[in-house]
C-alpha positions in Angstrom: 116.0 225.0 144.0 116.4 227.4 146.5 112.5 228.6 147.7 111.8 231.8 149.7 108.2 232.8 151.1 107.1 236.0 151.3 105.2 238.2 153.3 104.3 241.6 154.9 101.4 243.3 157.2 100.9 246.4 154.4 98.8 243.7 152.0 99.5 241.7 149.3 99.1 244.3 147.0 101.9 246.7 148.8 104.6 248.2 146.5 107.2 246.9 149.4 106.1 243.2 148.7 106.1 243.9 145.1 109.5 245.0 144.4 110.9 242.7 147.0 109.4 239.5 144.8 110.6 240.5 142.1 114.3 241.1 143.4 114.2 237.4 145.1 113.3 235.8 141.9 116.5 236.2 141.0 117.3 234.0 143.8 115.2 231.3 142.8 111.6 230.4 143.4 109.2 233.0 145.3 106.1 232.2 147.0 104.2 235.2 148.3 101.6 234.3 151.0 100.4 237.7 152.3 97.7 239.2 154.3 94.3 240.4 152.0 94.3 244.1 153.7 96.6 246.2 155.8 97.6 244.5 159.1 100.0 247.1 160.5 100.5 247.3 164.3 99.0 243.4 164.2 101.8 242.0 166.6 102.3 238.5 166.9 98.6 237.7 166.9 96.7 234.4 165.6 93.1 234.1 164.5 91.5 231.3 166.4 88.0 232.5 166.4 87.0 232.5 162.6 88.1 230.0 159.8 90.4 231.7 157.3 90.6 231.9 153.4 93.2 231.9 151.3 92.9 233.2 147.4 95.4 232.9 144.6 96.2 235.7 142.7 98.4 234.4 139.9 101.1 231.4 140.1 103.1 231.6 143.4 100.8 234.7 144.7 98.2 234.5 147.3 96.5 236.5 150.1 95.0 235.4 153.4 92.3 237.1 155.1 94.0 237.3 158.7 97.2 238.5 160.1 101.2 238.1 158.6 101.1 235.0 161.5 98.4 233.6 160.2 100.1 233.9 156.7 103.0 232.1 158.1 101.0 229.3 159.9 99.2 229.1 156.4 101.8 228.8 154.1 104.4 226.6 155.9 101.9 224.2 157.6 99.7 223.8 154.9 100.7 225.0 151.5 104.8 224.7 151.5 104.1 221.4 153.9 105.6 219.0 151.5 108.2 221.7 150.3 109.1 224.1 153.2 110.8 227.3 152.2 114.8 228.1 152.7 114.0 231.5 154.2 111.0 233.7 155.3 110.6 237.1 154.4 109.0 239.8 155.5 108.9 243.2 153.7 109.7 245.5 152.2 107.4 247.7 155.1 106.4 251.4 154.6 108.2 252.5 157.7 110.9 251.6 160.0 110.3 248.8 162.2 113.0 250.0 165.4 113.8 249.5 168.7 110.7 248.5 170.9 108.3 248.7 168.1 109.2 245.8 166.8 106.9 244.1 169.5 103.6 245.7 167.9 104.8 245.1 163.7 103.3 242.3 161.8 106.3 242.5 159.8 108.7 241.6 162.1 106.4 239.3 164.1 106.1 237.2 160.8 109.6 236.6 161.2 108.8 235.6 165.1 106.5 232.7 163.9 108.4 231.5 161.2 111.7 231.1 163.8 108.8 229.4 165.9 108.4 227.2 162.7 112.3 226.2 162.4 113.0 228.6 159.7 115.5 231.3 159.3 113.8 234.6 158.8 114.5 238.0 157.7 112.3 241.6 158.2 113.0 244.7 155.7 111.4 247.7 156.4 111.9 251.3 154.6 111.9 254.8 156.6 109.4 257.0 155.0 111.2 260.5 154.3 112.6 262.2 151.4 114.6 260.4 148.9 113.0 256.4 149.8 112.6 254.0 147.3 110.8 250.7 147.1 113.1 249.7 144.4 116.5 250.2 145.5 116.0 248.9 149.1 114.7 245.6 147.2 117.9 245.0 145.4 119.7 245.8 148.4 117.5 243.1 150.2 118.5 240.9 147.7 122.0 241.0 148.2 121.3 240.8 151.7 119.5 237.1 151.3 122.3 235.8 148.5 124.6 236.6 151.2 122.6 234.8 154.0 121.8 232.2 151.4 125.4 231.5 150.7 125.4 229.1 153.6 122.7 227.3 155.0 121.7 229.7 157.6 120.9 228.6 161.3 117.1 227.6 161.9 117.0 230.8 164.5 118.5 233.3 162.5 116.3 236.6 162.7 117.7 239.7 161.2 115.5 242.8 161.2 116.6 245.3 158.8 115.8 248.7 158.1 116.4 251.0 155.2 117.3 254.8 155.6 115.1 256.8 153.4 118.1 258.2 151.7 121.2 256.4 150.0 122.7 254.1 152.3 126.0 254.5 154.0 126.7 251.5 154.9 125.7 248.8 157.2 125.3 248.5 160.7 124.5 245.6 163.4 122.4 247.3 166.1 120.7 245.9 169.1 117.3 247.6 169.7 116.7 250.7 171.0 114.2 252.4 173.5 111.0 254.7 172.8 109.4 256.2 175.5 105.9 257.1 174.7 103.8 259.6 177.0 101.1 257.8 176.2 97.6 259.4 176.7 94.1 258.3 176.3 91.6 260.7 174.6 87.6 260.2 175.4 86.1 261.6 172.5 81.6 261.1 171.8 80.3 260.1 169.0 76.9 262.1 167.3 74.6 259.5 169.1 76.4 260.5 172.8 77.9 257.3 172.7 81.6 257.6 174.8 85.5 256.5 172.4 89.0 256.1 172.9 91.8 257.1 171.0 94.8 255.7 172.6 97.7 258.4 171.5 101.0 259.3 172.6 104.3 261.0 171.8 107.0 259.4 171.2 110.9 260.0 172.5 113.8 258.2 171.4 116.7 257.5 174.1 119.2 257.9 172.2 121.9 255.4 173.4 125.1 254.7 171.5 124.9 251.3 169.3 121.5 251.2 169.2 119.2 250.4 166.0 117.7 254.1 166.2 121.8 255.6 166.3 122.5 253.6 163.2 119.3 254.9 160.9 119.8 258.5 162.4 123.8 258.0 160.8 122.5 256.8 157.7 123.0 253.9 158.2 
C-alpha cells in the first residue's frame, strides 16, 4: 500500500493539513506527523537543545512539539522506521511559499529534510487573496501526487508548488524568483525602559520572465 506522511509549519490542527489528508486518503494510507503550534518562518532548523514529545491525536494523527524538521526526523527515523513513507508532504500552507522565501518556510524546508532522508517530497502552499480555498487546492494536490505516484519517483524529487488564490489556469514549471527586501530594524522600549527589535522590511519582487512569482501573477 502506497503510504504518504504529512506535514506543515501552520500546526497540526491547520485547515491546509486538514483538507490535504483527507484528499491523500484516497491515495492510500496517510500518516500526519505535524508540528504542536505554528512554526512559520522556522527554516530548516533542528531542535538539539531540548528532548521532544510527540502526542497522538487519533489513528495515523500526531503532533510534535518542535519544528516541521523535527517532524520529519521524527516520523521517518523513528515512527515510519520499519515502514518508510512513498512520499512526503508538506501543506497545504496559508500563503505562498516563492522565490527566495522558500529559504525561511518550514514548509518547504520539510521537504529539504525529507530529500536529506532519501525520500521524494512535495510542498503545497495557497496564496491568501480573494477567491482561495483549502478545499479545492487539496484535490488539486491530489491529482498532483497520483500523477507523481504513477511511477516510482526519484529519491531527490522536490517540487514546490503553489496555488493562485483564484481558479487555476493552468500549470507552470518556474525556477525561483528574487525579493528584494529594504530591510530595516526598528528599536522600540518596552514600559520598564528596557531597549527591542523588530526586524521589518518591504518587500519588491524582480519581476523576471519564467520565474515562480511571473507564473502566480498569470494565474497560474
Amino acid at each position: 500500500m502506497t503510504r504518504i506522511l504529512v506535514t506543515n509549519d501552520d500546526g497540526f490542527q491547520a485547515e491546509g493539513i486538514r483538507a490535504l489528508a483527507e484528499e491523500l486518503r484516497a491515495l492510500g494510507e496517510v500518516i500526519v506527523v505535524a508540528p504542536d503550534r505554528e512554526q512559520s518562518a522556522s527554516g530548516h532548523s533542528l531542535t538539539l537543545q531540548r528532548p521532544l514529545r510527540l502526542h497522538e491525536h487519533g489513528e495515523g494523527w500526531y503532533s510534535v512539539d518542535g519544528t516541521p524538521t523535527d517532524c520529519v526526523n521524527l516520523a521517518v527515523l523513528w515512527l515510519l522506521r520499519d515502514t518508510p513513507p512513498d512520499l512526503v508532504v508538506s501543506g497545504i500552507n496559508n500563503g505562498l511559499n516563492l522565490g527566495d522565501d522558500v529559504t525561511y518556510s518550514g514548509t518547504v524546508s520539510a521537504t529539504f529534510e525529507a530529500s536529506l532522508l532519501g525520500l521524494a517530497s512535495i510542498a503545497f502552499s495557497q496564496e491568501v487573496g480573494e477567491g482561495a480555498s483549502f478545499v479545492r487546492s487539496a484535490a488539486l494536490a491530489r491529482r498532483i501526487v497520483e500523477t507523481v505516484l504513477a511511477e516510482p519517483p526519484a529519491a531527490n524529487l522536490l517540487l514546490n508548488v503553489n496555488f493562485p488564490a483564484g481558479e487555476p489556469k493552468g500549470i507552470a514549471f518556474a525556477r525561483l524568483g528574487h525579493r528584494v527586501y529594504q530591510q530595516v530594524v526598528v528599536e522600540k522600549e518596552d514600559p520598564r525602559g528596557r531597549r527591542y527589535f523588530w526586524i521589518a522590511g518591504t518587500p519588491e519582487w524582480r519581476s523576471d520572465a519564467g520565474t515562480d512569482h511571473e507564473a502566480l501573477s498569470r494565474g497560474l
